[in-house]
C-alpha positions as CSV (number, residue, x, y, z in Angstrom):
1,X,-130.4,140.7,-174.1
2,X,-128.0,143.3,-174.3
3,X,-124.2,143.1,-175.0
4,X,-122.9,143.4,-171.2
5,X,-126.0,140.9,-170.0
6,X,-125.1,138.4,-172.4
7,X,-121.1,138.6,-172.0
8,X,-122.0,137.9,-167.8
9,X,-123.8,134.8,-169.0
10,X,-121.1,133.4,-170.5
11,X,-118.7,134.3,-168.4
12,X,-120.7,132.6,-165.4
13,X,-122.0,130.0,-167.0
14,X,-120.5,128.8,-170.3
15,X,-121.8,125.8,-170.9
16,X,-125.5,125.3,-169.2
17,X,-127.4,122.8,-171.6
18,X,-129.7,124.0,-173.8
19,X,-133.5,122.4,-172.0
20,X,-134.3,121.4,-174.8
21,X,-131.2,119.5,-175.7
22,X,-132.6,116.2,-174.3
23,X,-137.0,116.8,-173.6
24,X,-138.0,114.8,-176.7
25,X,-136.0,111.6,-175.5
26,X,-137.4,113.0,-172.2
27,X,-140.6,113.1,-172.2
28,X,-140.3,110.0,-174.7
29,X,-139.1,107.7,-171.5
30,X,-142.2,108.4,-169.6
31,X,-144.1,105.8,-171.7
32,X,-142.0,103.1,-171.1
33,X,-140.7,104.1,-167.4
34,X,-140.1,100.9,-165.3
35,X,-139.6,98.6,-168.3
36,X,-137.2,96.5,-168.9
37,X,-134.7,97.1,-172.1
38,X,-135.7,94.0,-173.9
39,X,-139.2,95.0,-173.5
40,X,-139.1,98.8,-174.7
41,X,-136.8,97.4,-177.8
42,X,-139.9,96.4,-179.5
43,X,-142.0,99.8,-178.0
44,X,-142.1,101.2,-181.7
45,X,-144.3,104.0,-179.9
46,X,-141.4,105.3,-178.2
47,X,-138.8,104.8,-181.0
48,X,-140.6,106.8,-183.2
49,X,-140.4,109.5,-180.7
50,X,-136.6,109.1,-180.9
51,X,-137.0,109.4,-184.2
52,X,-138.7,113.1,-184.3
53,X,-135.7,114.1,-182.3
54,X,-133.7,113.7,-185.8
55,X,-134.2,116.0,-188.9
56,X,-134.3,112.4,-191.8
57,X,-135.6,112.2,-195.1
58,X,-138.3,109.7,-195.3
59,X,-137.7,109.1,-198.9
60,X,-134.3,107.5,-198.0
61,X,-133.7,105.0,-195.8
62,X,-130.3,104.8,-194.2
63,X,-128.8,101.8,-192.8
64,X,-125.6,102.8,-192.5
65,X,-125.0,104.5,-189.6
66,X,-121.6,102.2,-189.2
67,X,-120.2,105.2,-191.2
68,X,-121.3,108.6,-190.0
69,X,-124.3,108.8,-187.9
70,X,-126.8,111.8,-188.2
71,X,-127.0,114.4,-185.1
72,X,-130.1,115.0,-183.2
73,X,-131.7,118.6,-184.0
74,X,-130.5,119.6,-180.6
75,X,-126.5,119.0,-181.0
76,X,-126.8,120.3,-184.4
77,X,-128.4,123.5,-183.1
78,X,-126.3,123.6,-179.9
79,X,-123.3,123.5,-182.6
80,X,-124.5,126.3,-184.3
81,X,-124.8,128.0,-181.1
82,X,-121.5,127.7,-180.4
83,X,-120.5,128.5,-183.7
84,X,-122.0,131.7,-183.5
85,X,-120.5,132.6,-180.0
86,X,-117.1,131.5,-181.7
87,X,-117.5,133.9,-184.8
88,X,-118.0,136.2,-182.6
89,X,-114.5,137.3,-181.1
90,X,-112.8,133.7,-181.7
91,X,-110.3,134.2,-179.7
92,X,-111.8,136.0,-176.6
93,X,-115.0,133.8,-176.4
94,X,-112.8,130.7,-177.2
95,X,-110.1,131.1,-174.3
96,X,-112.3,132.5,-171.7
97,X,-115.1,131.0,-172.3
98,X,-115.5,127.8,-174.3
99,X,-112.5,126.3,-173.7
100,X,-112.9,126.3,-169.4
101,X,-116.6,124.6,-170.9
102,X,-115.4,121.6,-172.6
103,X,-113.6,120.4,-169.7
104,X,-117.2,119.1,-168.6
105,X,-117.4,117.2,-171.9
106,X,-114.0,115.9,-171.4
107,X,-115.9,114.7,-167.5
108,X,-118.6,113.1,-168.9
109,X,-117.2,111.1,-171.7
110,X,-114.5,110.0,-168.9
111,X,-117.7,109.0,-166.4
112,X,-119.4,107.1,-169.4
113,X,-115.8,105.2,-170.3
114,X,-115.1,104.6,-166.4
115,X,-111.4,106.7,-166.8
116,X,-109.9,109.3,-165.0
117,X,-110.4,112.7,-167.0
118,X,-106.6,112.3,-166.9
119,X,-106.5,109.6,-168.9
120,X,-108.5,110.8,-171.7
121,X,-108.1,113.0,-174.7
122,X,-110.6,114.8,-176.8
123,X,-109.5,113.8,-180.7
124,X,-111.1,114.1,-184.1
125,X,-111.7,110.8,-185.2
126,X,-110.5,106.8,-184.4
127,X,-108.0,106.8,-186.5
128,X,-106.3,110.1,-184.9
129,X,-106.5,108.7,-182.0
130,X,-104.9,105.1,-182.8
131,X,-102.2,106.5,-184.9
132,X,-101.1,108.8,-182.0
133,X,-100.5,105.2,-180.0
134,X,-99.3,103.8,-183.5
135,X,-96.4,106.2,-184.1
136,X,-95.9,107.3,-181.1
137,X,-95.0,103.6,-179.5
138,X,-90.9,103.7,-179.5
139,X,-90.4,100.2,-181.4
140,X,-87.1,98.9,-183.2
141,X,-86.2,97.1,-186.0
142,X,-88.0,93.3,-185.9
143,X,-90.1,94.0,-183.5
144,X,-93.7,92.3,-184.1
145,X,-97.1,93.8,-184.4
146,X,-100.2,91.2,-184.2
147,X,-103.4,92.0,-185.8
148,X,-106.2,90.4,-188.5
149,X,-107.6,90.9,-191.4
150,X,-110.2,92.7,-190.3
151,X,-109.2,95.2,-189.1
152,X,-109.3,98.7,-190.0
153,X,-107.8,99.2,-193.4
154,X,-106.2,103.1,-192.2
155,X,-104.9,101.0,-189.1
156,X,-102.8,98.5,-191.4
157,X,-101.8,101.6,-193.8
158,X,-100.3,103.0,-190.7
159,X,-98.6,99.5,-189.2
160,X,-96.8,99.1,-192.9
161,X,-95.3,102.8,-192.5
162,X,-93.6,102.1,-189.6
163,X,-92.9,98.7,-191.4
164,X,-91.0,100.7,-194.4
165,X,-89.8,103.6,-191.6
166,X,-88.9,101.3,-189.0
167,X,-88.2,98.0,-190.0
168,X,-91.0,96.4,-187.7
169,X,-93.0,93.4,-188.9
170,X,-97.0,93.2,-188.8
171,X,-98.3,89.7,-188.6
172,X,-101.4,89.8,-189.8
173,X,-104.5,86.5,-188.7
174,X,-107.3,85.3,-190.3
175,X,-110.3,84.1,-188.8
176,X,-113.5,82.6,-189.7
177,X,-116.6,84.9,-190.3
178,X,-118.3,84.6,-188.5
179,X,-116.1,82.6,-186.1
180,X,-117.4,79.4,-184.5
181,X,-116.9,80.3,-180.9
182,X,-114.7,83.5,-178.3
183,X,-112.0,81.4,-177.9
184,X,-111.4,80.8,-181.8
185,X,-110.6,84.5,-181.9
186,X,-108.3,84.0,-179.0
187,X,-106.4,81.7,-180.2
188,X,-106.0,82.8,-183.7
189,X,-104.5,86.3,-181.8
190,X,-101.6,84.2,-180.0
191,X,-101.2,81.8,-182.7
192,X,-98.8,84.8,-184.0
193,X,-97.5,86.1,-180.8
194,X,-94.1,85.2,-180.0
195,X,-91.0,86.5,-177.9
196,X,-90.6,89.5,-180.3
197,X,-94.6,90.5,-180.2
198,X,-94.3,94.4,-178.9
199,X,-98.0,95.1,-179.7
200,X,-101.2,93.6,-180.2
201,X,-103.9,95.9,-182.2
202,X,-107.2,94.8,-182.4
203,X,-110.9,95.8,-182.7
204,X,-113.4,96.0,-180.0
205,X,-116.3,95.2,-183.0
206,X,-115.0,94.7,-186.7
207,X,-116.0,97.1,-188.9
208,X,-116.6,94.3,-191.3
209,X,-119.4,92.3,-190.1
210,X,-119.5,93.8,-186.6
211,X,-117.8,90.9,-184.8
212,X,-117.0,91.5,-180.8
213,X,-113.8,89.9,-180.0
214,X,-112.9,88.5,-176.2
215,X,-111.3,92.1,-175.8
216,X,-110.6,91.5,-172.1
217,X,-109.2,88.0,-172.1
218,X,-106.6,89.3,-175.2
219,X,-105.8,92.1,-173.1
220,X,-105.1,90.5,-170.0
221,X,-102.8,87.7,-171.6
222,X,-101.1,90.2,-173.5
223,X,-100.2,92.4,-169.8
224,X,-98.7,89.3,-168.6
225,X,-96.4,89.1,-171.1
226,X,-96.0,92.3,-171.7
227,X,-97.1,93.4,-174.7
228,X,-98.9,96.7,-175.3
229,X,-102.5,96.4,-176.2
230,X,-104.3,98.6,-178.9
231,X,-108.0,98.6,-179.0
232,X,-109.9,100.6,-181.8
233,X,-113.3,100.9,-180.3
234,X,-114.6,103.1,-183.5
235,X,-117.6,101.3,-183.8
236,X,-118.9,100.4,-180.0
237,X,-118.4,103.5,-177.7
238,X,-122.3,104.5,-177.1
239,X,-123.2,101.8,-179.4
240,X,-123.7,99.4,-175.9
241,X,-122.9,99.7,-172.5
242,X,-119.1,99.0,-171.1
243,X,-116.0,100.3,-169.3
244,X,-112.5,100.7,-169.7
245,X,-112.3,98.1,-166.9
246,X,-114.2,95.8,-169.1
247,X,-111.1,95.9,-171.9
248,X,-108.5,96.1,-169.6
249,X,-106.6,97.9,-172.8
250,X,-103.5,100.0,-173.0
251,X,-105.0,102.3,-175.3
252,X,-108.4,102.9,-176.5
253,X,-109.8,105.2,-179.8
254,X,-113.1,105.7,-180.7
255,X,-115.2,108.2,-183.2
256,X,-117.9,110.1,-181.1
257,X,-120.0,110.5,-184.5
258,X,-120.8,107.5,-185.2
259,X,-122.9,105.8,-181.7
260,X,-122.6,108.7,-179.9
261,X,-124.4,110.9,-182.7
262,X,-121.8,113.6,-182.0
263,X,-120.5,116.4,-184.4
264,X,-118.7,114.7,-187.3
265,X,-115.0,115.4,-186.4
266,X,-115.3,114.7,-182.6
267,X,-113.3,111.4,-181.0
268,X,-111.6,110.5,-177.9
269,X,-108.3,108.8,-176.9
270,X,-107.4,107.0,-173.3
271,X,-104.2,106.0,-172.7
272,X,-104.0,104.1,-169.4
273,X,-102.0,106.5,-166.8
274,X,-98.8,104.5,-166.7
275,X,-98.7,104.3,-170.4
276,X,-99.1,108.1,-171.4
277,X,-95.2,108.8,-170.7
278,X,-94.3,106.1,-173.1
279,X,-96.1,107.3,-176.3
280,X,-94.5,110.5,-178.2
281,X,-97.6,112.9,-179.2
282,X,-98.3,113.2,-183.4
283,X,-97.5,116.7,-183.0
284,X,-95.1,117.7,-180.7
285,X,-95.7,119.0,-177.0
286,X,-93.4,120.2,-174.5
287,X,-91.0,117.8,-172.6
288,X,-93.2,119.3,-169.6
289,X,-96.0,117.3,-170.8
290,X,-94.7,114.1,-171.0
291,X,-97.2,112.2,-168.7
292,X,-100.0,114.5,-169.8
293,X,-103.0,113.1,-171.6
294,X,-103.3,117.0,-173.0
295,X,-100.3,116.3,-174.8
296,X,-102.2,114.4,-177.3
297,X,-104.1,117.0,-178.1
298,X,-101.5,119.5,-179.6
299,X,-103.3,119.9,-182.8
300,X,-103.2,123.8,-182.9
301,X,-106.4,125.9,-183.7
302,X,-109.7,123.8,-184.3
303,X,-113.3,124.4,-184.7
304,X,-114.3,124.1,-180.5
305,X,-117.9,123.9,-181.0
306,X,-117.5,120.5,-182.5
307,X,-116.7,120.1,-179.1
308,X,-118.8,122.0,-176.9
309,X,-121.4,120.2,-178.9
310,X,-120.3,117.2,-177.3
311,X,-122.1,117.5,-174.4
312,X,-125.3,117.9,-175.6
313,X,-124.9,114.2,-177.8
314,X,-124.0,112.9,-174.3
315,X,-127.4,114.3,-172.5
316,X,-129.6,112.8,-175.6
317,X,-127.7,109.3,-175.3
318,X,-128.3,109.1,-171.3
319,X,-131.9,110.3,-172.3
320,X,-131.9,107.1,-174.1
321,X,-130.1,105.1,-171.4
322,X,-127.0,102.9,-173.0
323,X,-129.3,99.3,-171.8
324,X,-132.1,100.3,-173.6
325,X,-130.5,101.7,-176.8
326,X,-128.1,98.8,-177.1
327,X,-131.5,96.7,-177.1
328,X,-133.4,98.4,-179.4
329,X,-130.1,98.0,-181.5
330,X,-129.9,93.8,-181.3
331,X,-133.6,93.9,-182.0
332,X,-133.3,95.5,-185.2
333,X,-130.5,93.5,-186.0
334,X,-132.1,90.5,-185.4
335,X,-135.4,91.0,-187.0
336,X,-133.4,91.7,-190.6
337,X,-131.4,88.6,-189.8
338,X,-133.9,86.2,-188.9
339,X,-136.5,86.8,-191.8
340,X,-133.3,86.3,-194.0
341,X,-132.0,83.4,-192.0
342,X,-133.3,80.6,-194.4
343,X,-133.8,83.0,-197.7
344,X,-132.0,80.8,-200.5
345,X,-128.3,82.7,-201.2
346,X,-128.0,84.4,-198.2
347,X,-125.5,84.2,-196.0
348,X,-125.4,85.7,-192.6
349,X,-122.2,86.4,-191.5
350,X,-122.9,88.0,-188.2
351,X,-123.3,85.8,-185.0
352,X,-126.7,86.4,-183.0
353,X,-124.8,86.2,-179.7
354,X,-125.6,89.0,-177.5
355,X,-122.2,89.3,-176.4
356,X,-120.5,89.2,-179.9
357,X,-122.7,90.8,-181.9
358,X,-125.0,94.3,-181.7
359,X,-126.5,96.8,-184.5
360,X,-123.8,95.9,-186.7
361,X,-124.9,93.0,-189.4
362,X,-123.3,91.8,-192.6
363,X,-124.3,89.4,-195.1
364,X,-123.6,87.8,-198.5
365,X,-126.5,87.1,-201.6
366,X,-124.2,84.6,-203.4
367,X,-124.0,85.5,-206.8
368,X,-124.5,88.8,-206.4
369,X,-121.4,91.3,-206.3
370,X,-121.5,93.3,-203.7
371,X,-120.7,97.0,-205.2
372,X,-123.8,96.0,-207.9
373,X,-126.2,95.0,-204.6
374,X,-125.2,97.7,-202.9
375,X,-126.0,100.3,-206.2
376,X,-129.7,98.4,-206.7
377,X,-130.8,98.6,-203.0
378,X,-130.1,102.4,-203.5
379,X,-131.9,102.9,-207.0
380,X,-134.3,100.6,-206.6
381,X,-136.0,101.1,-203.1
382,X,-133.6,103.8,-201.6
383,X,-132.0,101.9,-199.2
384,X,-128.2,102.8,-198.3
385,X,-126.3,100.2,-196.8
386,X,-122.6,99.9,-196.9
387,X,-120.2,97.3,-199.2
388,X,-117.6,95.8,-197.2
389,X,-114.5,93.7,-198.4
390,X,-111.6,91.6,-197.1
391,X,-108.9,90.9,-200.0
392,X,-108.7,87.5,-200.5
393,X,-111.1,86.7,-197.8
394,X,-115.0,87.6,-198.8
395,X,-116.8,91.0,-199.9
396,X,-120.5,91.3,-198.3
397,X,-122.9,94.3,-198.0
398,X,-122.9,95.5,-194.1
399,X,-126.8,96.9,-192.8
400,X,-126.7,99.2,-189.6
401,X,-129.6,100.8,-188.2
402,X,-129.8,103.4,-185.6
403,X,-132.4,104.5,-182.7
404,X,-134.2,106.7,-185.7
405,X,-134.7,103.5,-187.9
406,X,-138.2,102.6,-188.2
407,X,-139.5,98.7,-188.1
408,X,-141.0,99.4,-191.5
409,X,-137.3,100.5,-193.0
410,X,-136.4,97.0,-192.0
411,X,-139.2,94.8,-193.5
412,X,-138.7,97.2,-196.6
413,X,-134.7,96.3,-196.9
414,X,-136.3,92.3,-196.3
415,X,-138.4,92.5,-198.9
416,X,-135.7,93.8,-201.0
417,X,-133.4,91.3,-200.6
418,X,-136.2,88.4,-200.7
419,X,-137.1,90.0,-204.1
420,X,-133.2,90.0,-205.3
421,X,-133.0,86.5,-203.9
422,X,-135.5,85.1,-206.6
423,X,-133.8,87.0,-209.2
């Protein structure tokens, strides 16, 4: 294709998908077409089809995808792609041409959240997009911030800044892990909550042991009296199926590379539309912008095919379809923790409860210290999982497969720990 042919493609259309993008989830789903989710979870046919999508070493296996996930060979080509068309004339290509594109990413991830595109920013991470609510919240000296001990350790970092800046006060709650029932977590929330509460920040999933708290319920409370609700949602957009709606949040941050299997550096922020005017941007934006989602976006020059390559992370997760991914998550989940279940010094600390529990597991091999377990899975079978630690609270080691981890990978990281157990 010559120079002038090329420049008319992109100038008509930018941001076509690459075919490819999504045929080997594709052609994958004709096998199991007409099943239901529960079923095709245990399809390992399929799954391994999902799995040649992915360029993995199969001399490691990685159950940590509660970190960073890996990106399908299509987003990571399509992200070359667009880094090539970038390099090309950056600022040309990127103002005529790619940035008009990723407007239809910033459409799609609206459709999948259930928001207006109005309402939704296009960040680099979770914690960008929290701390833009976090500092940006006008809040005065005694005023109270509720949240637990679980959450996010950058999230607390930021809450004490404004403590030291500001004079605010964080109340921070325990709760039992893993708690005996929705409404413990509840309660524990508005055990601190008083007439001075100004915000309540609290995750959708911990990050811990991958608890799901009664997101909806807190929310709802907290608008009757209210208080501003912050949700970090790092670990559960793309990981299963919900809405905005569903949270009934203020504000709502989550990483696109982790469930999503996005470009590392890609997240989003929504602000619900009567709340955007409240919250100052991180870096500043025209007084013209003030009830402007794009104001949160004022970040100045940034690598746009992370971006553009967005959309082709979205196409291979609707491939999937959210129902049948979030199955084939809980089934994994619960095949580690049920051949563990009665293992002597372990300790699950993850419920089994659909609705407060998914890919994410943790658990505990008393007498072992976690860091050490953590360094012999890996040198000793090759298994990466991930040590997790509440000061004061408990340390455990937290296991987190993906839609490219084999049953096998599983009954290896079993075996391991049934092997440690006896030690």
């Amino acid at each position: 294709m010559d120079r002038r042919a090329f420049l008319a493609t992109l100038s008509s259309v930018p941001f076509v998908l690459d075919a490819r993008a999504s045929a080997q989830a594709r052609e994958a789903a004709v096998g199991v077409a007409g099943l239901a989710p529960d079923v095709v979870a245990s399809q390992e046919s399929y799954w391994l089809s999902i799995r040649r999508a992915f360029a993995l070493d199969d001399n490691h296996v990685n159950l940590n995808s509660g970190s960073v996930s890996p990106a399908p060979r299509a987003v990571f080509d399509a992200m070359t792609r667009y880094w090539t068309v970038t390099n090309m004339s950056p600022s040309h290509f990127v103002d005529e041409f790619m940035q008009p594109g990723v407007e239809r990413v910033r459409q799609r991830l609206a459709a999948m959240l259930g928001c207006g595109t109005d309402e939704l920013a296009l960040t680099r991470n979770t914690s960008e997009s929290l701390q833009i609510a976090q500092m940006g919240l006008s809040l005065r000296a005694g005023d109270e911030i509720v949240s637990t001990t679980q959450d996010y350790p950058r999230m607390l970092s930021a809450w004490r800044q404004r403590e030291r800046r500001d004079g605010v006060v964080l109340k921070l709650v325990r709760f039992p892990t893993p708690p005996p029932s929705m409404d413990t977590l509840y309660e524990r929330v508005f055990s601190a909550v008083t007439e001075r509460t100004k915000v309540i920040l609290i995750c959708h999933m911990t990050y811990t042991t991958g608890q799901i708290f009664p997101v909806k319920r807190i929310c709802d409370e907290a608008r009757r009296r209210g208080i501003t609700t912050i949700v970090d949602g790092g670990h559960t957009f793309a990981h299963f199926p919900f809405t905005v709606a569903d949270l009934g949040c203020d504000v709502f941050g989550s990483s696109l590379h982790k469930w999503l299997c996005a470009p590392v550096g890609t997240g989003i922020l929504y602000v619900r539309r009567e709340v955007i005017p409240s919250i100052w941007p991180l870096m500043a934006a025209g007084d013209g912008k003030r009830g402007d989602i794009r104001k949160f976006e004022e970040i100045g020059t940034h690598p746009i095919a992370l971006r553009a390559a967005v959309a082709d992370a979205i196409t291979f997760h609707e491939e999937i379809g959210g129902e049948r991914k979030a199955a084939r998550l809980r089934f994994l989940r619960d095949r580690w923790m049920r051949a563990l279940e009665k293992v002597p010094r372990v300790k699950l600390l993850t419920p089994y409860d659909p609705t407060q529990a998914c890919a994410l597991g943790s658990m505990v091999l008393e007498g072992k210290d976690a860091r050490e377990l953590t360094t012999e899975l890996q040198q000793r079978w090759g298994i990466h999982v991930r040590r997790r630690q509440v000061k004061d609270e408990f340390e455990c080691i937290r296991i987190t497969p993906n839609v490219f981890t084999r049953l096998d990978e599983i009954d290896l990281f079993v075996e391991a720990i049934r092997t440690l157990a006896k030690a």
